[in-house]
Structure formats: C-alpha cells, structure tokens
N, C-alpha and C positions, 0 to 999 in steps of 0.2 A: 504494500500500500504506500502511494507515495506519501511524503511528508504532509503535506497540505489535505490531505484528505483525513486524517485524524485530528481532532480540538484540542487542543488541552486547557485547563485552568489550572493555577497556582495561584494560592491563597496565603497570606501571613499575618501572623500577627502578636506583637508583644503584648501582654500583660502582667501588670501588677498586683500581687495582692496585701494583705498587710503590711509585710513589711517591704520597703523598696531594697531587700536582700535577695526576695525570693521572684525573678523573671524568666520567661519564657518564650521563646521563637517558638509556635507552630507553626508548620508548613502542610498543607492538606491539597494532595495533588489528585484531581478528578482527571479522567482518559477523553472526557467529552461534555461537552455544554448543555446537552439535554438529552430528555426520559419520554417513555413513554407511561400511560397508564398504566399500573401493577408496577411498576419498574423499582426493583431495587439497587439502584447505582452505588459503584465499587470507588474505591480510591486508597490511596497510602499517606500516611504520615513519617513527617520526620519533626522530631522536637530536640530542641535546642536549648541547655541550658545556659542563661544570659546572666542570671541574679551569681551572689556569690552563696549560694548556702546551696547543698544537695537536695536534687529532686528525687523524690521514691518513683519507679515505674515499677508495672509487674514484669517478673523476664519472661515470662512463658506471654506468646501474643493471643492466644485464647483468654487466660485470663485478663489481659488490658483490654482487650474488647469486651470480657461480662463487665468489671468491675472499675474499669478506669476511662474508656470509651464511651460516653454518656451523651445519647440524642434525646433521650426523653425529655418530655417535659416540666414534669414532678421530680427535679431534683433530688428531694430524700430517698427516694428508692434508687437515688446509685449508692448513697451510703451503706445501706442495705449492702447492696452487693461489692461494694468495696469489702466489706466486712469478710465476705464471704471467702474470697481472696485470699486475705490474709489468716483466716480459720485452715482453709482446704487447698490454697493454690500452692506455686511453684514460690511463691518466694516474690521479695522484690530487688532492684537493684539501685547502687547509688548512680544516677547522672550528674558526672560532677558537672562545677560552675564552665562555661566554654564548652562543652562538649555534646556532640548530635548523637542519636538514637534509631536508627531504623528500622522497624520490625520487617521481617523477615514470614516467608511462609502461611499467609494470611492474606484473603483481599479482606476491606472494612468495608461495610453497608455501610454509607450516609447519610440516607436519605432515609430510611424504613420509617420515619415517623412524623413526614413529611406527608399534608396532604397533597394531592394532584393537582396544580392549576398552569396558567400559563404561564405563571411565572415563580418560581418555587426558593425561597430564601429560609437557609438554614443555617443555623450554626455550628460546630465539633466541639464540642469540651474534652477535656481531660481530665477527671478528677481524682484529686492528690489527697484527698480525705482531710478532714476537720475542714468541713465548709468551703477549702481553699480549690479552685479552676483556673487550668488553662483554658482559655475560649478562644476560637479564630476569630477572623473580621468576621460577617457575613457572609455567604455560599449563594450563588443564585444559577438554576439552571433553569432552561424550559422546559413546561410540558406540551407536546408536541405531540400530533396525531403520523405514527408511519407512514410512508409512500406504499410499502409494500410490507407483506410479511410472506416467507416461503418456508415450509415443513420442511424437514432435512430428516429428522428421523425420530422414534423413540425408542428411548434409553432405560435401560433398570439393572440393578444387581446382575452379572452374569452365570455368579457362580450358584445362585439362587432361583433363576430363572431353567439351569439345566436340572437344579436339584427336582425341579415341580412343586415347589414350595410356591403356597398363596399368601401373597405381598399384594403392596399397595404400592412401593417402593417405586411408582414410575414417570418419567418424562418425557417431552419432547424436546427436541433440540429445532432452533427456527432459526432463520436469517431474516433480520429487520433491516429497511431501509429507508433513511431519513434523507433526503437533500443527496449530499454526494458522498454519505456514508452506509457504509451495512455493518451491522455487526450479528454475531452469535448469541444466542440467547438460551438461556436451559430454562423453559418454560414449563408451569405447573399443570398438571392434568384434576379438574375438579372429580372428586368422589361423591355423592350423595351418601353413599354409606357413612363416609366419617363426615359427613355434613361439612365438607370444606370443597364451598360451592367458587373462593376468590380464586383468580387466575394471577400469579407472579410468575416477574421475570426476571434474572439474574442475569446481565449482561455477563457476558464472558471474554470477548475480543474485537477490534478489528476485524472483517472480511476484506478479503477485494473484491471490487465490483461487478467483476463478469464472470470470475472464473468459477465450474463448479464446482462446490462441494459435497464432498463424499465423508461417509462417517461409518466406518467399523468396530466391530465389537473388539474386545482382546479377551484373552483366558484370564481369570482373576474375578474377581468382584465387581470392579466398577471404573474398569478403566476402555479409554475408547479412542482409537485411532481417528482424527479428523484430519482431512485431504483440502488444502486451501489449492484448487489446482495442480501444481509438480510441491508444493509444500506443505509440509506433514506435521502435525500436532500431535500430541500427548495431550490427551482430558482427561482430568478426574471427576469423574459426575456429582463426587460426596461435597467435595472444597469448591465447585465451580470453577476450577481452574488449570490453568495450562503446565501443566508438568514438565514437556517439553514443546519448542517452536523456533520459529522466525522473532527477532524484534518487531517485524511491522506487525504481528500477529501479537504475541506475546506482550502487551507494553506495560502489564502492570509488574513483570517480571525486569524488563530492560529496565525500567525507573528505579525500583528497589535496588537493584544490581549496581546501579551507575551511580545514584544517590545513597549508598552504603559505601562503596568506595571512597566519594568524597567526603562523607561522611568521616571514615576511617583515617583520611589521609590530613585533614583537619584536626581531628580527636589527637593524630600522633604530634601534631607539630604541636598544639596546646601542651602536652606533656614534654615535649624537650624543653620547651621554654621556663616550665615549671620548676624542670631540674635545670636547668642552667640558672635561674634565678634563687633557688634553695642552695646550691653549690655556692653562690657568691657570698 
C-alpha cells in the first residue's frame, strides 16, 4: 500500500498532577482517521516520563489495559481494577524521570466507549492510582458510512472445529472500503441463542486496493494464513492481529517496532548521561 493511502494520527500530551514532580508525555498513535459503525479502533501508546519522580506502569500489557488503560466514563471503576492488578497481576515497573515505554504484543481498543457519530472525540487516560491520570489532548475521528464491504471468509477454532465440538466461537473476516482505503476486519456473527444480537468490528490492517484476497486455514487453533495478492500474512483470530506480514500490511507492528527502538535508543543515552553526571 503506498504511503499516502494509509492516515495516521499522533496525538500528545503533557500533564500535571499534584505535584509539578510528577509529568507525563502520552503519545496515542491511531492507523486511521475514521470508523465505521460497530467499529472498535486499535492504536499504540508510548509514554514518557517528563516529571522527576517514578511513574508505576503494569509490565505485563494485558494488565495496563484492564487496570491502567481507562476509557470509561465513571472513573472509580478503574480504581477498582487498578486494584485488581496489583492483588493478581504481573507486577509493576518503575518508568524512571526521561524515559519512554512501549508496550509490546497488544493492539489497544480506543474507542469501545465511544458513541457513533460523525464526528467522534475521545480521550486515553492512564491511571496511576490515588486519583492521579495521565490524559491525552482530545482524539477525534469520523464516523463514516463504507463504500463497500466484501466477505472474505469465516473463521473459528481449527483445532475444535475438526474435533466436532459445538462452539459458538465464530467469525467473519471482510474487507471495508472507505475513500481510497480498504482495510480487514474480523467481524462479529450475531447469535440469538446467547442473545448477542450487536454486530462488531475489529479492524485489523491495511489492504490494497485491487488485489485479491485469499484466506486459509492453518493446523492449530486459530491461526490463518491471509494472501494480500503475492503477500502473505500470519493472523491470529484470538488477538486480532498480525503475527506475521508486510509493513504496508502490518502497521501496528512496524510503529511498535520503530517506536520501541527509538524508544530504547533514547532511554540508553538518558542513562549514560546519568552516569556521566553521578561519576563527576
């Protein structure tokens, strides 16, 4: 896909809380400027510690998404699950003062608590517990009706479906088309049995335009080979996401990748400096 056929938004922003010791750079980087109905939009963060005192994050990114990751409205119920975290998760870690963070292994829902309209402004928090948030600027994408929507195929457990075991466990996979983009979508199948009658859609990539795609199953559980014309994906049906690919495919994997790196390579020159400055 060429460059100009993919959006991007980069979002920043400092805030202070009590004390002006404790700041922070969020960076909340969305793949595209708009959704459609059902849509739950993906993106990555990087955070940055600005203030001089240590920032807690959880190190495992499941838990920073139950317990630190906070789109709700009602507040208190992230304490709740901050709690929770630190009852039953993996731990936290110190982000010292100057140094970035990039989670790894996880896309983040943004949007999931977002109604639908045309025009759709939201915020990310991060919450650090006792009251205190990271928060972005504002977020604004649109809601926008497809050009197109095209079936590709449907998807479910592999290794459960040979078994003959009855699940509900199942998908479709579609390509949406907005303007001069398409993307993949792992799209929900309504059950009347479990009374979940809403239809969601988990973007998952870039397509290109014309060429077709093809989607196979693989041995295992729930993994699925997808064909962007002569270019080959890895999808995992459970995560929504690309295992392996292309960057024009792949971009929530190229961004993490590229922005952990500078990440990393920042993080190190702050610690030489530190010891060159403790040394003297």
């Amino acid at each position: 896909m060429k460059k100009n056929q993919m959006l991007s938004v980069l979002f920043a922003s400092v805030v202070s809380f009590s004390s002006a010791e404790t700041n922070a750079l969020v960076e909340v980087k969305l793949f595209k400027d708009w959704v459609i109905a059902g849509e739950l939009n993906f993106g990555n963060l990087a955070i940055k510690n600005t203030g001089a005192s240590t920032i807690l994050l959880a190190r495992d990114s499941t838990d920073f998404e139950m317990g630190q990751l906070c789109l709700v409205k009602e507040r208190a119920i992230c304490d709740d699950l901050y709690q929770e975290i630190c009852r039953h998760g993996d731990g936290f870690f110190n982000l010292l003062p100057e140094e970035t963070h990039v989670y790894e292994g996880r896309k983040f829902y943004l949007t999931q608590r977002s109604s639908f309209a045309k025009e759709i402004r939201f915020t990310v928090s991060v919450y650090l517990g006792n009251g205190f948030w990271l928060d972005s600027e504002p977020l604004i994408v649109k809601g926008v009706v497809p050009d197109s929507e095209e079936q590709l195929a449907t998807i479910a457990n592999v290794k459960l479906l040979k078994q003959g075991k009855n699940f509900n466990d199942m998908w479709h996979l579609v390509a949406v088309t907005y303007k001069n983009e398409r993307w993949l979508y792992k799209k929900s199948i309504p059950n009347p049995a479990l009374r979940t009658t809403e239809v969601l859609y988990f973007p998952v990539c870039p397509l290109s335009l014309t060429n077709k795609i093809r989607v196979d199953a693989l041995d295992g559980e729930a993994l699925y080979r997808i064909r962007d014309g002569d270019k080959p994906m890895m999808f995992d049906m459970y995560k929504s996401v690309l295992t392996e690919g292309p960057d024009e495919n792949n971009v929530l994997g190229k961004w993490t990748r590229e922005r952990k790196q500078r990440a990393e390579a920042d993080n190190a020159e702050v610690r030489r400096k530190k010891a060159e400055a403790q040394a003297q």
